[in-house]
C-alpha positions, 0 to 999 in steps of 0.5 A: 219604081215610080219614084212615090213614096208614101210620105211624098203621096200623104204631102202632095194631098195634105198640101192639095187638101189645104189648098181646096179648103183655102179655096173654098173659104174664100168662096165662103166669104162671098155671098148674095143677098137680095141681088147684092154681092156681100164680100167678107168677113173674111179672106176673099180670092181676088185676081187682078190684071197687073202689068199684062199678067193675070195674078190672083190671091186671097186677100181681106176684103179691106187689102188696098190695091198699094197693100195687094201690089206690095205685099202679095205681088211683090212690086215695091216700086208702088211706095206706101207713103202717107196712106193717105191720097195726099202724096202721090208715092203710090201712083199707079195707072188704072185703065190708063188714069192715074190712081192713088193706089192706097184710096182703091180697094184693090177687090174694085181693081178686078176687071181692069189693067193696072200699071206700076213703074215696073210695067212701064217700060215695053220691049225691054226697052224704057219708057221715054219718061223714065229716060228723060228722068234719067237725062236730067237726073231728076231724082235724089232719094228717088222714093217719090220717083216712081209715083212721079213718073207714073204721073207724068205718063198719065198726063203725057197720055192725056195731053202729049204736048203739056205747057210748063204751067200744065205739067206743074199742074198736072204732077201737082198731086206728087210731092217730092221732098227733096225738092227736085221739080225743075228737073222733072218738069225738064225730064217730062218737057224732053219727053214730051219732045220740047226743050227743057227749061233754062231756069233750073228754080222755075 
């Protein structure tokens, strides 16, 4: 006995049949015309580069990288805030830069490597912002926190050792209702490898 029923023989090409015919809409769905790729209507298949992995689905055309990462790769840590650009909660990094990921279509992702909070950390070990964070308890809610983080890799990336009127600016696209500021400018300045400020309202 093989073990295939006729029922398990009928499901594996039932499921087989509905997976070719998916693919194929999906195909359907993009098209040349006078040397320009027309995307849409409907579902099209995207594959993206997130966090070292390679993960393809088939999303609308109009599916935010913030929608793709939350509700198709499952990574929560990308927060849906204000949808809007204004908050900073769905900070993730693009080719190293910061992006808010609800303003980029997540179809112009494709052929880039993309970064959330749960990619960050290398080795099974943290990266040294989410440690310094954790040092100076520079979180309440925590919901901003991620984007935050993110935003000060980015920064720490571009300028290793920022000034305090640097780091202000740089995170200034983050906001944190909580209003815990001076513990985060603290963390990124520990991370940095310089002392933490003393006045804890500066």
């Amino acid at each position: 006995m093989s073990g295939v029923t006729r029922r398990s023989f009928l499901q594996t090409m039932g499921l087989s049949a509905a997976a070719a015919a998916a693919q194929a809409k999906a195909e359907q769905a993009v098209e040349i015309v006078g040397g320009v790729r027309i995307i849409g209507p409907g579902p099209v298949a995207v594959t993206l580069r997130v966090n070292g992995r390679e993960l393809a689905h088939e999303v609308d055309p109009a599916t935010t990288l913030m929608e793709f990462l939350r509700w198709h790769a499952h990574l929560t840590g990308t927060k849906e805030v204000c949808d809007r650009g204004a908050c900073g909660g769905c900070s993730v990094l693009v080719d190293g830069k910061l992006v808010d990921s609800c303003m980029m279509l997540a179809l112009d992702a494709e052929g880039t490597e993309v970064t959330t909070i749960e990619g960050l950390r290398s080795g099974g070990e943290l990266d040294a912002v989410q440690e310094a964070f954790i040092t100076h308890d520079a979180l309440q809610c925590g919901f901003c926190t991620p984007g935050l983080v993110l935003a000060a890799r980015a920064l720490l990336n571009e300028n290793p050792e920022p000034t305090l009127e640097e780091i202000k600016e740089g995170l200034s696209g983050n906001q944190c209702r909580c209003g815990t500021y001076s513990n985060v400018f603290n963390a990124v300045l520990t991370a940095s490898g310089q002392k933490p400020i003393m006045d804890g309202g500066a």
